[in-house]
N, C-alpha and C positions, 0 to 999 in steps of 0.2 A: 418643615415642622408641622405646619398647619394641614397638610396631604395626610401628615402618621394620625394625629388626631381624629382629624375625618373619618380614616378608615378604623379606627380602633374604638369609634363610636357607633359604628355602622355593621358590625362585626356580627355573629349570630353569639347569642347567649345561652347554653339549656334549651337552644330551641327557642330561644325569641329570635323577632329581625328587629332592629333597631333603626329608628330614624335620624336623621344627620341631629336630631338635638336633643337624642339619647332618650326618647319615647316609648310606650312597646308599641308595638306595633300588632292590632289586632289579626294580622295571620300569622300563623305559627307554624313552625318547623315541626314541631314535635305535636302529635296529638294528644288531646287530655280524656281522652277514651281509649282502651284497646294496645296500648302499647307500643309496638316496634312493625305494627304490621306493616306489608310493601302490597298492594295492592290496588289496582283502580278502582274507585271511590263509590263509582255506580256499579261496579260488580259486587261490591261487597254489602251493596242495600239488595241485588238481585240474589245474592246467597243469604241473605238474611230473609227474604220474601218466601225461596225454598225453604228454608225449616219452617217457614210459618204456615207452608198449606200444608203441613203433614197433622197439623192438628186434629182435624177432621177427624181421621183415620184413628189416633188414640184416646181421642174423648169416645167415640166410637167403640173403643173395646173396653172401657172402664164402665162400670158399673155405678159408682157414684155419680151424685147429684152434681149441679152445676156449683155451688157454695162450698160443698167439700171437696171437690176437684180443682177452684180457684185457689182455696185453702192452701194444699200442699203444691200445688204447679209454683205460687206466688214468692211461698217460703222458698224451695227449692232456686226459684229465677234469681231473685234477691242478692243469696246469696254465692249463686253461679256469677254473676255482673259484680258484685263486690270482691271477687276472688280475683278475676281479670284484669278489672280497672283498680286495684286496692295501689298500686305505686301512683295514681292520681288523684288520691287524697276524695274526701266524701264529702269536704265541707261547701253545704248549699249557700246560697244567695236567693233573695229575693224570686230568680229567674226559675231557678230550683227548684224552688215551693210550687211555683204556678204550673209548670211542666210537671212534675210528680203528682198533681191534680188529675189534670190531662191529660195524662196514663191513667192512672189510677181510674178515671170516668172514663172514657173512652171504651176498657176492658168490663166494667159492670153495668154502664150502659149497655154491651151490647150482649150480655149476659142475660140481662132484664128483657130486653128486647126479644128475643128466642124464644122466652115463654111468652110473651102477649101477643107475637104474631108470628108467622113463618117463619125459619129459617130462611127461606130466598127472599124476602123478603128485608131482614136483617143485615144480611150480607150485603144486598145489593143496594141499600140503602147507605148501610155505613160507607158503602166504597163508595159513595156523592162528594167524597173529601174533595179528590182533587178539583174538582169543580171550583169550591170556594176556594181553595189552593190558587187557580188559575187567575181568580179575578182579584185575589190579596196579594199575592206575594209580588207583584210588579207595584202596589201601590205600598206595602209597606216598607220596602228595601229598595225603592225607585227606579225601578230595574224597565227595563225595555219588554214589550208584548212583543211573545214570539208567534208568528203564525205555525208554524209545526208543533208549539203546548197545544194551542187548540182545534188543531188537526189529530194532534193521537190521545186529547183526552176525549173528543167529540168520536171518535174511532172503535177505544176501549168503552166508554158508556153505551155506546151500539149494540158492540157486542155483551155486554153484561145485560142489555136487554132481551138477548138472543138465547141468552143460559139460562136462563128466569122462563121464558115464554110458559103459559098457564099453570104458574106458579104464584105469580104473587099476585095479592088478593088488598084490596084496595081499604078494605069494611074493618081492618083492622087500624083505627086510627090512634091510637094509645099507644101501641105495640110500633107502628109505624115512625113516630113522633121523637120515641124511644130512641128510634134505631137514628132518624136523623141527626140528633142530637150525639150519639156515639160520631156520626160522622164526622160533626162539627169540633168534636173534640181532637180526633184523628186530625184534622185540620190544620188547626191552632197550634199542637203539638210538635207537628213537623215545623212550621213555622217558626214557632221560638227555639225551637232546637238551633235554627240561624242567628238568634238575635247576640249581638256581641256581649251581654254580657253572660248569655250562653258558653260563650268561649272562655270565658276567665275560668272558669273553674270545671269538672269532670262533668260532663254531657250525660254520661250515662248512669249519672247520680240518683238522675230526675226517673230511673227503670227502678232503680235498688230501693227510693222512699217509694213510690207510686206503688210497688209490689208490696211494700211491709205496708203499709194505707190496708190496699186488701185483704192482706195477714189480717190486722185488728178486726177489721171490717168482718170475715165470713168465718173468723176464731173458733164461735160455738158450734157451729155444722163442722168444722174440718175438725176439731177434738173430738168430736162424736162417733166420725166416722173410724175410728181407729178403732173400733171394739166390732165392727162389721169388714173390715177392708180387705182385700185375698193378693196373693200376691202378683196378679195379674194387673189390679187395681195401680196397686206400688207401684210397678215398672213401669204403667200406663205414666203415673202421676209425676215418675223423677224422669222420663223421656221429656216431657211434656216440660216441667220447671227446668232443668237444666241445657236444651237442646232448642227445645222449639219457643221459647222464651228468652233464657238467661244468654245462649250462646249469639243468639239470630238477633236479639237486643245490643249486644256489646257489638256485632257487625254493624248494625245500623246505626248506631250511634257514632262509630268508628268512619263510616261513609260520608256521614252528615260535618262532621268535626273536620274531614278532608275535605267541604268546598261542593258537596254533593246540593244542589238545588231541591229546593221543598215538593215542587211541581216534579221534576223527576223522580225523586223518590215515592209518591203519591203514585206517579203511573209505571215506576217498574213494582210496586205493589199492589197493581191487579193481577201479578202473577199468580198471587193466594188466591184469590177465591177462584180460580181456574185450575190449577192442580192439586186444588183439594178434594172434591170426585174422581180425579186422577189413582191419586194413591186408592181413595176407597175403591175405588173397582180394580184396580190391581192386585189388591190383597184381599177384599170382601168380599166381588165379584157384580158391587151393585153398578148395573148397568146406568150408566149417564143417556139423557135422551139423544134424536139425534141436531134437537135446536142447540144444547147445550157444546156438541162436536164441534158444531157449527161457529158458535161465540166465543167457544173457545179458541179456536184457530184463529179469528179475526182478533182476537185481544192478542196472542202470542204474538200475531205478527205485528201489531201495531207495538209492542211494547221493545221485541226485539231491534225495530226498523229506528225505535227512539232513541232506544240506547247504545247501539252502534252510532249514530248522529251526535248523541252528545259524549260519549266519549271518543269521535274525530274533534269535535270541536274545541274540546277541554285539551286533544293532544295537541291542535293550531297555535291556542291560546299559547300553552306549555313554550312551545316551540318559541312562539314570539316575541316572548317576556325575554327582556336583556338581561344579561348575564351579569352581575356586578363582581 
């Protein structure tokens, strides 16, 4: 009698696992982002990382400004991640607020940052995340230091200084400062994207307020620009909110909710700013240098070599975990 009990407290719920004294238990069967999808966890943050370096390429053929290009991309994202995640319910916590921040800064920080100082500069600055990535997330979730995080983030920052070579310019400290602080946000983000009470509720909550934030935020320039805008501009504008945000959002968010580490997700997203001169010279024809060939190779490979490692190890794990 007390065997049936056991097991019929222990049982899965809607996707909860339950503990023998009928607890939830903070991993879940079912994710609260993204749905029913079947896929491994870091491939779906590295196809979330591809829509994001296509950006380049259509903020590049759009004719609007940064504020009325944030405008409609933001509305569009918003509600592309509301359409996806809407069977996981919208309602925030605490964790919600701060993470929809977080987004929300990260994206107008580095917005801001582009006009006060370079583009490579911005770029290369923001993506300093996994850095603080590397040296937080073992002290906040008390996790073990891997020598291979600091082997392919030390790897990928090489080569990101290799893609940059006389390009970035030092004298712009405002614009600089800017961009650090987008990184820092990018950081944090991923981070509490882990934090468990991240997991009580829709992950991808913290995309859909972050993006209506920038709605209110760049409102007067994106209604302005509707009386200027061509149709080239549009289809730049809903590629850009539904695709290279709303869908590449709900994938990552979808990776993160599967168990995806902060530090992994950090370094298979220098995949973006490496195959973002990609597309442009595939389509534009603007020729990348050949330091940039160069760092870019070494990032691919180091990102590649990582994520083959961590998804053997996630398959061991898998494997090991007893069966109930």
């Amino acid at each position: 009698m007390r065997e049936k009990k056991f097991h019929a407290k222990t049982r899965r719920r809607k996707g909860e696992i339950l503990s023998p004294t009928g607890e939830r238990n903070l991993v879940e069967n079912r994710d609260r982002s993204g749905g029913g999808l079947k896929a491994s966890p870091l491939f779906l943050v590295l196809a979330a990382a591809l829509l994001w370096s296509t950006g380049g390429l259509f903020i590049k053929w759009t004719s609007l400004s940064a504020f009325e290009l944030t405008f409609g991309r933001s509305l569009l994202a918003a509600l592309t991640v509301a359409f996806f995640t809407r069977r996981e319910g919208y309602r925030p916590n605490m964790m919600t607020v701060l993470t929809s921040l977080l987004y929300a800064g990260l994206l107008l920080l580095f917005v801001v940052a582009t006009k006060l100082t370079t583009a490579a500069n911005a770029i290369f600055l923001q993506y300093t995340a996994p850095i603080y990535v590397l040296i937080l997330e073992p002290l906040i979730y008390k996790e073990k230091f891997r020598r291979a995080d600091l082997i392919a983030v030390t790897v990928c920052v090489a080569g990101m200084s290799l893609f940059f070579v006389g390009k970035l310019e030092p004298r712009d400290v405002s614009g600089n400062l800017t961009a650090l602080a987008s990184g820092l946000c990018f950081a944090f983000y991923i981070l509490l994207l882990r934090h468990p009470h991240s997991q009580r509720v829709n992950r991808a909550a913290s995309v859909i307020y972050g993006n209506l934030l920038l709605v209110i935020f760049t409102a007067p320039a994106g209604i302005a620009a509707f009386g200027h805008m061509t149709v080239g501009d549009a289809l730049s504008v809903a590629y850009l909110g539904i695709f290279q945000i709303g869908v590449a959002y709900t994938l990552f968010t979808l990776g993160m909710a599967r168990g995806v580490r902060s530090l992994d997700a950090g370094i298979v997203g220098y995949i973006e700013p490496v195959l973002n001169p990609v597309w442009v010279f595939l389509i534009l024809g603007e020729q990348p240098s050949t330091w940039a060939i160069v760092g870019g190779g070494i990032i691919i490979a180091a990102v590649a070599s990582h994520t083959v490692w961590g998804a053997r190890k996630s398959k061991q794990k898998a494997d090991a975990a007893p069966v109930h």
